[in-house]
C-alpha positions, -999 to 999 in steps of 0.1 A, spaced: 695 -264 373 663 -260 398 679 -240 417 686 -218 388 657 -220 373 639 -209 406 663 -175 403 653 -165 368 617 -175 380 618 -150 409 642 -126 388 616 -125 363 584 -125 387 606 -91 403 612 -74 372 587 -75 348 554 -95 366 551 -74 393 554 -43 375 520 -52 359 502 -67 385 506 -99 368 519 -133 387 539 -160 372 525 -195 371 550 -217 352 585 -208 328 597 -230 300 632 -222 286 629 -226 247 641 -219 215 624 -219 177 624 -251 161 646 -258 136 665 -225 139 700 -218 166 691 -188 179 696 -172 217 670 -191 241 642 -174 251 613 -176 281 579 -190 276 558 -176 309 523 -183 320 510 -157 345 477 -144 355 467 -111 365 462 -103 401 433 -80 399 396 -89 384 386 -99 361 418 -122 358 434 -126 324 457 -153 316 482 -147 294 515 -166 276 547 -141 275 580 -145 253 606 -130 277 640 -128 260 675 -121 281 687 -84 265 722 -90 245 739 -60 264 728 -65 301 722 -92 323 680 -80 326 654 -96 307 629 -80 286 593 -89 280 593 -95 238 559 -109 227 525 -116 247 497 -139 234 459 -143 256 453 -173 264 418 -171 253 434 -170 219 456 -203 220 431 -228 198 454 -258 206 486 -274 223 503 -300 203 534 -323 227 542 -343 196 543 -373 214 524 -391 240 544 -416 248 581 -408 241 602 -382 255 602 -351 231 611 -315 240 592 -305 212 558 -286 215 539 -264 192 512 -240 204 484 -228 181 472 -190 182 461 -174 150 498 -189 136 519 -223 149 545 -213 168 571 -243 171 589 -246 201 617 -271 214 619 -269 254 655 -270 275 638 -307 289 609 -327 287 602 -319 322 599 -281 319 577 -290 289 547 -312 310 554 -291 336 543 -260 316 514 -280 291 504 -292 325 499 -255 340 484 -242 306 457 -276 310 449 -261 346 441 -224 337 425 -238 304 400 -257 327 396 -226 355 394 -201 337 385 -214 298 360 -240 306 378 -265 283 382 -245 254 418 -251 244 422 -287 225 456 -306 238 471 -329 212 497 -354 217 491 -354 256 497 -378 280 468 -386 303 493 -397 328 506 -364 326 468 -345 327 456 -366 356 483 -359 381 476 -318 375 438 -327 380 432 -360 405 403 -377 400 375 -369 421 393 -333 421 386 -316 387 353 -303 407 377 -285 427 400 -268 402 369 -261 381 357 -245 413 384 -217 420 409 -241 440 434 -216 435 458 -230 458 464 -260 442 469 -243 406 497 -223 418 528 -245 428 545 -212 431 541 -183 460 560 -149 465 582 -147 493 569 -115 514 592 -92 526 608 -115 558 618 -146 539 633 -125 511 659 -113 539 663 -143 554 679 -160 516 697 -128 515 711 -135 550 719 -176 545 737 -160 507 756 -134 521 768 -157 547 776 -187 519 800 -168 498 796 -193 466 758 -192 469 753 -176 437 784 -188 416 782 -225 428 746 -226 434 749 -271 434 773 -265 464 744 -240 481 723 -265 474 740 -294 490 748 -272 524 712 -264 523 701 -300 521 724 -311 551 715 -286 572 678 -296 566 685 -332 577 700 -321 607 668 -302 618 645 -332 608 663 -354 630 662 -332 656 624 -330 652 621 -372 654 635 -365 681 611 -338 701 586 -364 688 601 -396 703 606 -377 736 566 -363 736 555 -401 738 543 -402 775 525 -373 767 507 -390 741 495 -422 760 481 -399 785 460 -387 759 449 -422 747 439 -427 781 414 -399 781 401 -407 747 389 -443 757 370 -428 787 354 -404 765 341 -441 745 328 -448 779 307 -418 784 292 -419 747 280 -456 752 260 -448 785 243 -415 765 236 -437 733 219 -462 760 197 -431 770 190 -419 738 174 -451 726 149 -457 756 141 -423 746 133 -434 715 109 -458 723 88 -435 746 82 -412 714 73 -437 691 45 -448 714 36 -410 714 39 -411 674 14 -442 669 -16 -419 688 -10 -389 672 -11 -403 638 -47 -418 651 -53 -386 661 -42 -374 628 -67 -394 611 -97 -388 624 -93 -356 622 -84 -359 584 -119 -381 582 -134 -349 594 -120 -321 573 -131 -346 544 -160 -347 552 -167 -307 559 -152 -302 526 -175 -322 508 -205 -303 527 -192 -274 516 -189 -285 477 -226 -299 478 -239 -266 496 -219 -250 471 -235 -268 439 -269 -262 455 -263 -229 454 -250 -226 420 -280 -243 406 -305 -220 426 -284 -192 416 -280 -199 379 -309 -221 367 -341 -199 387 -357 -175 367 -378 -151 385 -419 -153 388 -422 -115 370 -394 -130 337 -418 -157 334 -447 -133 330 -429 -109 309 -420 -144 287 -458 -156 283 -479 -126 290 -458 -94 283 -465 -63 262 -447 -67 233 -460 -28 221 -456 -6 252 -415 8 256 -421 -5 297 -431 -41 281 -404 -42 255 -377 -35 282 -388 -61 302 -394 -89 276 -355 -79 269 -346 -82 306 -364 -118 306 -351 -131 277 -314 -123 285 -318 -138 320 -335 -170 305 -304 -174 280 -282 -172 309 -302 -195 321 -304 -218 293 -265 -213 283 -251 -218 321 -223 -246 321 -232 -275 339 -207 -299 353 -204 -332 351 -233 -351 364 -259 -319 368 -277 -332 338 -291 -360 353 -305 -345 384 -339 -345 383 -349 -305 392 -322 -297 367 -341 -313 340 -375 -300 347 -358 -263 349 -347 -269 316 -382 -283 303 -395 -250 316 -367 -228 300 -372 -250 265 -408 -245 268 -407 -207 278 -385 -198 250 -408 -216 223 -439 -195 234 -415 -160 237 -403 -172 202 -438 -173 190 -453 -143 201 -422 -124 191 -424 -138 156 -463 -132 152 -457 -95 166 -432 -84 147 -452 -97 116 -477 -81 126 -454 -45 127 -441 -51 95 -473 -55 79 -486 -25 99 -458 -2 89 -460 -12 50 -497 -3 48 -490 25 71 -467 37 40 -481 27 11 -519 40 22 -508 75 36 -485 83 4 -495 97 -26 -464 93 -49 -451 127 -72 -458 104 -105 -494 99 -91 -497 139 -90 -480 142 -120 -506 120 -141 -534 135 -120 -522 173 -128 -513 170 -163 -549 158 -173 -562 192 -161 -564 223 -183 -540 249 -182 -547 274 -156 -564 246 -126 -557 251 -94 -534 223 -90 -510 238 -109 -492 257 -79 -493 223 -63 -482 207 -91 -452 233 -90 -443 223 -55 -440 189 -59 -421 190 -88 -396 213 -72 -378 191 -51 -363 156 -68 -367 139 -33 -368 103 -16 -392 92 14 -374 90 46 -379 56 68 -363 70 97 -395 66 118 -398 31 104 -364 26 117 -365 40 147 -395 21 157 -383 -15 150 -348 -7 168 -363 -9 199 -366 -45 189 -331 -51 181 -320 -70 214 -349 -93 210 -340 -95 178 -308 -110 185 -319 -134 208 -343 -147 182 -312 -150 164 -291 -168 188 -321 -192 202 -343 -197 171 -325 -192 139 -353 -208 122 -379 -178 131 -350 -154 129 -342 -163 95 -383 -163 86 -385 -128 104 -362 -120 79 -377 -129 49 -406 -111 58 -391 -81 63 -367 -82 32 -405 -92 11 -426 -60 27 -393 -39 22 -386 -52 -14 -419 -37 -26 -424 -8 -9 -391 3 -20 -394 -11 -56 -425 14 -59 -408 46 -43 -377 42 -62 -399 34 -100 -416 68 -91 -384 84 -81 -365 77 -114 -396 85 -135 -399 119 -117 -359 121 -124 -368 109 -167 -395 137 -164 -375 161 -154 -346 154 -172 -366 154 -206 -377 188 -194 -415 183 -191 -443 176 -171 -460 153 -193 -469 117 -186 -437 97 -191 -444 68 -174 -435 36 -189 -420 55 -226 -390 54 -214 -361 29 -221 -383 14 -251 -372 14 -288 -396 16 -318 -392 -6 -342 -402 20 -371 -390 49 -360 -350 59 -348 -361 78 -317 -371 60 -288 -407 57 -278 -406 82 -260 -437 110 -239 -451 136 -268 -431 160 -245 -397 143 -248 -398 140 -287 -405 178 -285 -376 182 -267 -350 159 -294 -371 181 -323 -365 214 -305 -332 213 -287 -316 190 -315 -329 192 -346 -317 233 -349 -281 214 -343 -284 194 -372 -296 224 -396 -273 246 -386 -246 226 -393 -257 221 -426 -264 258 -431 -230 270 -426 -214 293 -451 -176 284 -443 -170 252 -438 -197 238 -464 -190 202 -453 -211 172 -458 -215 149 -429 -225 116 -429 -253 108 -402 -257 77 -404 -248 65 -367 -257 100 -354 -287 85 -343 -298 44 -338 -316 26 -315 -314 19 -284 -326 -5 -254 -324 -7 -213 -300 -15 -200 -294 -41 -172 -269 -57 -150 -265 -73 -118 -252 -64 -80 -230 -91 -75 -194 -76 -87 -181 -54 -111 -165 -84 -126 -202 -100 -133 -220 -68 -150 -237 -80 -182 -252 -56 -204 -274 -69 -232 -259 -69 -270 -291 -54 -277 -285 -22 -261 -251 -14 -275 -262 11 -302 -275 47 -289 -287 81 -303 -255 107 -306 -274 139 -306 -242 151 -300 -208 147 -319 -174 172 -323 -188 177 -359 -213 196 -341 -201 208 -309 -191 243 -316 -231 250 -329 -240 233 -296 -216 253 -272 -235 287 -287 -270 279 -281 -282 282 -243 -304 260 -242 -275 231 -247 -261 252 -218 -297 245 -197 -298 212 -207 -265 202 -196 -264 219 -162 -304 205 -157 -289 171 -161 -258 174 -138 -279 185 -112 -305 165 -118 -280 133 -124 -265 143 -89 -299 149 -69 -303 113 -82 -267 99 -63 -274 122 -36 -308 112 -26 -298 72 -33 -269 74 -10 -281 80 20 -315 58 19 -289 26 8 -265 33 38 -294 41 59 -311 8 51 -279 -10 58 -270 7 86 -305 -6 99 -304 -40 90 -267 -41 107 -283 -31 139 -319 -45 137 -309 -81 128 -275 -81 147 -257 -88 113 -223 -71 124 -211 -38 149 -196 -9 150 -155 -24 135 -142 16 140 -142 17 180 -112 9 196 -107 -25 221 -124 -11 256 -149 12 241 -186 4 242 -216 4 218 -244 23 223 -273 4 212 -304 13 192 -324 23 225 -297 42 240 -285 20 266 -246 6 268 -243 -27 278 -219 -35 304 -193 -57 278 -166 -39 262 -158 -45 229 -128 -62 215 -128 -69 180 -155 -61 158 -156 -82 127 -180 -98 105 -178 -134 97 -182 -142 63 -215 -152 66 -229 -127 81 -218 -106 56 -230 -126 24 -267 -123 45 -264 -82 46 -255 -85 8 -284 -104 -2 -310 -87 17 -297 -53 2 -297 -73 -31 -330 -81 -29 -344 -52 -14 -328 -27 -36 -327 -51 -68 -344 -24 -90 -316 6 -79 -296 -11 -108 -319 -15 -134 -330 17 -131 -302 37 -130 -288 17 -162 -320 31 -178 -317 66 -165 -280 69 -179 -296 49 -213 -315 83 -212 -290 106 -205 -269 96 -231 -296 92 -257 -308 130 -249 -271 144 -249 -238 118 -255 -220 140 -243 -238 134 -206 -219 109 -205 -190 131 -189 -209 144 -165 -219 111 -155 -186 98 -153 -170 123 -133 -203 120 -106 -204 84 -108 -166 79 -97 -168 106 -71 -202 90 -51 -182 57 -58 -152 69 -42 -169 84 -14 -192 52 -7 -154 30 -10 -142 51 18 -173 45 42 -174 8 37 -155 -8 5 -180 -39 11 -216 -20 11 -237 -28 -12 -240 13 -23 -203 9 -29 -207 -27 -48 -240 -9 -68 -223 19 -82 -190 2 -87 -210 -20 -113 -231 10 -131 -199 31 -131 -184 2 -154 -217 12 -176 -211 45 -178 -173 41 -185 -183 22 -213 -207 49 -226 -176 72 -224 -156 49 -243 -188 48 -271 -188 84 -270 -152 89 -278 -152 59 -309 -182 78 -324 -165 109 -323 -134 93 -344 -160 74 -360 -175 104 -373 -139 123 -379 -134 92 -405 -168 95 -423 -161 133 -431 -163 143 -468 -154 181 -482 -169 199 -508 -147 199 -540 -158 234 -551 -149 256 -520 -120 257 -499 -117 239 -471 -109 263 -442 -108 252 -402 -125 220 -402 -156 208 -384 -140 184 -360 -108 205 -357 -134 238 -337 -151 201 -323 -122 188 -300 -117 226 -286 -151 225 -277 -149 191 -258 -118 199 -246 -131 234 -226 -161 211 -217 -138 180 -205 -114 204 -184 -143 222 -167 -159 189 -164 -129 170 -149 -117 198 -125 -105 176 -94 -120 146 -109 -110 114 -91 -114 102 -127 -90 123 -146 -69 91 -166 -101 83 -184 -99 116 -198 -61 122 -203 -69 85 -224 -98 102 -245 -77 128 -250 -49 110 -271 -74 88 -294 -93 116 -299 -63 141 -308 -44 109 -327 -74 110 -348 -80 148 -356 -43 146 -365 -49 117 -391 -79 128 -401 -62 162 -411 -36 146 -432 -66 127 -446 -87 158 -454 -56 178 -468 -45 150 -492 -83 146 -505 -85 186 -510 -84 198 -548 -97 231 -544 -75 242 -514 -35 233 -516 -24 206 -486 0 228 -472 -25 254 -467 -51 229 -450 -23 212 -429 -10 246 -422 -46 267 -410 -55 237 -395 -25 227 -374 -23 261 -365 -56 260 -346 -45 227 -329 -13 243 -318 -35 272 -305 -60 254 -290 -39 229 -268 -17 259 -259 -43 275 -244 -59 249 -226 -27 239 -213 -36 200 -210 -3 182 -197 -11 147 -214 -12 162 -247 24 183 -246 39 160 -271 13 170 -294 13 206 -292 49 202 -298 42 182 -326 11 204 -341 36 235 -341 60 219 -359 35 207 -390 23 244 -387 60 255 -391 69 229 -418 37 234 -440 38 273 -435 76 270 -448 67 247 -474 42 266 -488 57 300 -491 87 279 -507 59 266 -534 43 301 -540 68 321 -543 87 298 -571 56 313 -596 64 349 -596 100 348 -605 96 312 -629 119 318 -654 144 332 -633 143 303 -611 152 282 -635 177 297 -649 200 300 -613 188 264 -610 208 257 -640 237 278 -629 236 256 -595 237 225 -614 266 234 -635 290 243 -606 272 209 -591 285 194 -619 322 206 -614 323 239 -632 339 267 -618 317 293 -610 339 318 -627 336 301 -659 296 292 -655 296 329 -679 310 313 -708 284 286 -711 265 287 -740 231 287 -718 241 307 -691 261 334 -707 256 372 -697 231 383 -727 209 353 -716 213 367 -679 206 402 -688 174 387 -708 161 369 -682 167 398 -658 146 422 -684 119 404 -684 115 410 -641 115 450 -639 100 465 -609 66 471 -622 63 435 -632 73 418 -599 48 443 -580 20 428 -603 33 394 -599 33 398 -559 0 413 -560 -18 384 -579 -3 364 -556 -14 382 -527 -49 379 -543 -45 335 -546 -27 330 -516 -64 354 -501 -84 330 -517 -65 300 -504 -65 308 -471 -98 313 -446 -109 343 -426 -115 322 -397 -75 312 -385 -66 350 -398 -31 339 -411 -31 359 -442 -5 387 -426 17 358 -409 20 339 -444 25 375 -462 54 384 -439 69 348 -441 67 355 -479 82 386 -478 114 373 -456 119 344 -484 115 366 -511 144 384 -492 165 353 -490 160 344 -527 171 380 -541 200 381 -518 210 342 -532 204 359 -566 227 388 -563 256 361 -546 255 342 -573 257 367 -603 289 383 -578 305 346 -581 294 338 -612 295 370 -632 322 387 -613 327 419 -630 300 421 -650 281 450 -638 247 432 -642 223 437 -611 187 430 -609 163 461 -619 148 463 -582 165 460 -551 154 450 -516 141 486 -502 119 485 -534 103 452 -525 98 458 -494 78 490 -506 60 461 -531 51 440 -502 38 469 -478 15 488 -506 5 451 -516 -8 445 -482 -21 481 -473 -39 480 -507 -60 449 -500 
């Protein structure tokens, strides 16, 4: 059975493995468990070229020739695990686990192991363990892997894995020649066998006995080997006395060895302390000419400056060099830094008292050489008309301007380096340098800006009168602020002519209430620290409207509303203008002066030009400002510009007391200057400022709106005359042309859109409101004329927030137009109305309209009465008095008489033509047909109109 297996095995290896460059490791004859079918082939072969893949093939003998046929191939990488059964019995059983158990029974328990066994030694060459073999016998897995071995087959021992080789070419003839020569080789392949086997005992005795014959030879060779002993006893002899001459030779050199070790130890430590010596000269000596500059230099001239900088930097090297350990207590090292401690408290000193000294210089140098505009103003406006100063008085009035401090600046820059190593040595002085500078600073600018914004009050109240102090104060018996003699002019002239012609006009005749048009009103405050914290006083919640929608179409017409609005804006923006640079200027210099934070916009590498033009050699890596740091530039900005606040809260008090509707122009600068100051730094305290006094003038916009629909509510119409367009309706067109050229491009543009829907929510109730209080003009007709110019209005202004409601205005136009024609037209024709009414409610009641004629009521000779009594000549006066009513119903203003005419005409139209349908159905027959027909009332309507 070997011997036949060992054909199929090389039939196979020929036939199919070859073909493929694939080599076959182990065979298993098998068959499926539990099923009699045809046995089939379980192969393990390898491939023979890299990389090598390992492989299980089914082979299965074809059933019309006697060649085999490769059926089913599985990689071996794939088998999971390889279950024998059993351990310790016999069993030809085996089951092998790819992605399905394949059960397998084996020809014999040896061809089984033998082929688990080969699988085990690819699994461990080629897998690294991977496959899991159940049921195994170790017995089994350590004779395919000694131990001590499993290194070896792990390592590529590919000789020992395969138990199998290829014959080459010459020993494939030679078993051709022994077959051909043993006729029964192949059909008794046992009998082959046992020749083979005698023929090999014959040649092994004949080599016992070449060996037995060789043995002189071999004890020839002994021989030689012993004298070889010989020889390598005397040179080990040598070797050793050898040995014991070097080791003498060893003992001096490592003397040797040491001393000279002793030496480079002690050259090396030379070199250390020469080496500390000269750090410590190097590092802790400051020069004869820094000490000079230190105690005795020119703290005023730019050469003395630069060299107090250049001492004080190298005496902070000095002072900040790292010691090691033990320099501390070295004597010279701690009377250097005595000398360094006591030189830095005298620079500290005279730095301090110098720059105290500027500061003081510079504020008197400022306040002494200035004569501020308000001064002027108070000065020129006590002279008579006609003075000379009045051309001076001109120029400085023309310009709304702040003082510069550049030159202020630029002189204490050159200070900034010392400045911040005051900071970093003495943080004391520092810290008191400053207060100093944040007290001189807080009053110098408090003054300029009080002047500033009373020059900006002056202006804005559009005089040159003495204003000081009058404004922002309310008087407790009178409505109108205290304000300058030349202010209250300007409420009596530019509002009171408001009020009075209002009152004075012919066609709308309303009466407004004005109570709430005008009411006190206080400064208002609020502080710097968030837009979260601004507190404005309860005090201050009630203003003068000078201003309302009730109004605003008189105000539009009159230029000097026009002058006062565009003095404002500009004036209003001159104010932002002229404040935002001087605040970012300021903290620009305070950044730099007091070394409070740098430049955070240049890139890692770049360098920073300092104030005196110089780069210092460090690059810059990250430029951020600790939270300290920053909380100190907010509160010196706080403090120095504490009255920025204040004072603009007042001015917009003013603005809004002159003019509510300022308030838009406010709003719309006041975000913009924010939103520019947000982009520049979202932390500065300009950006912090205005964020909190946008917040007041957002509210004065909200006040603004609520008294508009405050006054829409409070309306009241005359009883005796029609109504007309009403007074808030022409009002919101008004705002709205002044909102949209107001809010072009505004950042601010939702405020608006929300304005926009309370204030056109109310017009629309309000409307309603008027038209179902009117007794002297029908509702329709006010919902109609009024809706109309809403629909117009919002159609050409285009607004998109308020699409919805021009949509919705059109359709109460449509529907009120529609139902009053419907209403008007009923009158003229009354009795005939009624009586196809009736016909309508017969057939409604289930009488045929064919029998409707012999109804007592509606019979034909009460038809032809009613007809009678509507000839031609009657209808034509009929239309014409109501031509004349629906005249006087309806205002000149919203011109809609022709449009309601026209619309009357087309129902008319529709009526007659119902008429004549129902006397057809009803009366068929008949003959009876109105006495006009449609070409005669359209002649009616056409004189009717021409006529009038």
């Amino acid at each position: 059975m070997r011997i036949s297996m060992t054909a199929i095995k090389h039939a196979l290896q020929r036939d199919i493995f070859t073909p493929n460059d694939e080599r076959l490791l182990s065979i298993v004859n098998v068959c499926k468990a539990g099923k009699k079918k045809k046995n089939c082939f379980l192969c393990a072969t390898v491939t023979t070229e890299r990389p090598v893949q390992v492989k299980v093939v089914k082979v299965k003998k074809s059933d019309k020739g006697d060649f085999y046929k490769r059926q089913m191939a599985w990689e071996l990488r794939d088998l999971m695990e390889v279950d024998a059964k059993d351990a310790n019995k016999e069993n030809p059983e085996f089951d092998l686990h790819f992605e399905k158990v394949y059960r397998w029974v084996a020809s014999s328990t040896a061809e089984k192991n033998s082929f688990i066994s080969c699988i085990w030694k690819l699994n461990q060459r080629y897998l690294r363990k991977k496959v899991e073999f159940v049921n195994v016998s170790p017995q089994l897995l350590e004779e395919s892997v000694p131990s001590g071995e499993s290194q070896s087959v792990a390592g590529g021992d590919e000789d020992a894995l395969d138990d199998y080789q290829e014959l080459n070419a010459r020993e494939e003839q030679d078993i051709e020649g022994m077959m051909e020569v043993c006729e029964y080789a192949i059909s008794n392949a046992e009998a082959f066998a046992e020749k083979l086997s005698r023929e090999l005992q014959v040649l092994d005795g004949a080599n016992i006995q070449s060996i037995m014959a060789s043995e002189k030879q071999v004890n020839i060779l002994m021989q030689l080997l012993d004298q070889a002993l010989a020889e390598v006893d005397t040179i080990e002899g040598k070797l050793l006395s050898y040995e014991e001459m070097l080791q003498s030779v060893k003992d001096q050199m490592d003397q040797i060895s040491h001393s000279n070790r002793l030496i480079q130890i002690s050259n090396t430590n030379n070199g250390k302390l020469l080496d500390e010596i000269q750090f410590l000269v190097n590092y802790m000596d400051l020069s004869k000419g820094h000490i000079k500059a230190l105690q005795e230099g020119d703290l005023s001239s730019p050469k003395g400056i630069e060299a107090c900088i250049n001492a004080s930097e190298a005496l902070s090297q000095c002072m900040n060099v790292e010691l090691k350990p033990g320099h501390d207590k070295l004597m010279a090292v701690k009377q250097q830094q005595h000398l360094f401690s006591e030189l830095r408290d005298t620079f500290a000193r005279r730095l301090t008292n110098h720059l105290n000294n500027v500061f003081v210089h510079q504020f008197n140098h400022f306040s002494h050489f200035k004569m501020t505009i308000p001064q002027f103003y108070r000065s020129s406006c006590l002279s008579l008309p006609g003075h000379d100063q009045s051309s001076t008085l001109a120029q400085h009035t023309a310009d709304l301007t702040l003082p510069k401090h550049s030159p202020l600046h630029r002189d204490l820059l050159r200070y900034a380096k010392l400045m911040e190593w005051l900071k970093n040595t003495q943080r004391e002085k520092y810290e008191g340098l400053s207060r100093t500078y944040v007290d001189y600073m807080t009053r110098l600018y408090e003054r300029e800006i009080k002047d500033f914004f009373e020059v900006a009050k002056i202006k804005m109240a559009g005089t040159s009168k003495d204003g000081k102090g009058k404004f922002g104060k309310t008087s407790k018996k009178s409505r109108f602020p205290n304000l300058s003699l030349s202010l209250m002019l300007a409420f009596l002239t530019g509002l009171q002519p408001r009020f009075l012609g209002k009152r004075a006009h012919s066609n709308r005749k309303l009466r407004v209430k004005e109570k709430g048009l005008h009411g006190s009103s206080g400064k208002l405050t609020g502080s710097t620290s968030s837009l979260n914290k601004l507190a404005v006083s309860s005090s201050n919640s009630r203003r003068s409207q000078s201003s309302s929608l009730l109004d605003m179409g008189n105000m539009s017409a009159s230029d000097l509303d026009v002058a006062d609005r565009t003095r404002f804006d500009k004036i209003f923006e001159q104010v932002l203008s002229e404040l935002e640079p001087l605040c970012l200027a300021e903290q620009d210099f305070i950044s730099k002066f007091f070394k409070l934070q740098q430049n955070a916009t240049l890139a890692q590498g770049e360098h920073v030009d300092d104030a005196d033009g110089t780069t210092p050699s460090r690059p810059v890596s990250e430029h951020r400002l600790s939270i300290s740091e920053k909380d100190m530039v907010r509160m010196m900005m706080n403090k120095i510009f504490q009255s920025i606040e204040t004072e603009l809260n007042t001015l917009i008090a003013l603005g809004d007391k002159i003019d509510s509707f300022n308030s838009l122009y406010m709003l719309v600068k006041m975000s913009h200057h924010v939103w520019t100051a947000e982009n520049v730094d979202p932390a500065s305290y300009l950006s912090t400022t205005l964020g909190n006094v946008l917040v007041t003038v957002k509210r004065n916009f909200d006040k603004c709106i609520s008294c508009q629909i405050r006054q829409m509510e409070e309306v009241k119409i005359s009883k005796k005359s029609k109504v007309g367009i009403l007074a808030f309706v022409t009002g919101f067109e008004e705002f709205a042309k002044l909102a949209e050229a107001i809010f072009r491009n505004a950042e601010r543009r939702g405020d608006l859109d929300k304005a926009y829907i309370k204030l056109i929510r109310a017009v629309f109730n309000n409307v309603e409101k008027v038209a179902n209080e009117s007794q002297k003009t029908p509702r329709d007709v006010v919902m109609m004329e009024n809706f109309h110019h809403i629909f117009s209005t919002l159609s050409s202004l285009k607004i998109s927030c308020l699409e919805a409601e021009r949509k919705e205005a059109k359709q109460k136009y449509t529907d009120h137009l529609q139902s009053y024609v419907i209403y008007s037209l009923g009158q003229p024709l009354e009795k005939l109305n009624h009586f196809f009414e009736g016909v309508e409610a017969r057939v409604a009641q289930g009488v045929r309209e064919e029998e409707v004629s012999y109804q007592l009521a509606f019979n034909k000779q009460e038809l032809r009465k009613v007809i009678k009594e509507y000839p031609g000549k009657e209808v034509k006066k009929g239309l014409d008095n109501l031509y004349k009513k629906v005249d006087k119903h309806l205002c000149e203003e919203e011109n809609l008489l022709q449009v309601v005419w026209h619309s009357m005409q087309d129902e008319f139209i529709r009526q007659y033509k119902h008429f004549e349908g129902l006397i057809n159905r009803c009366y068929p027959g008949s003959g009876i047909t109105m006495e006009f027909t449609i070409k005669d009332m359209l002649e009616y309507f056409s004189s009717i109109a021409q006529s009038h």
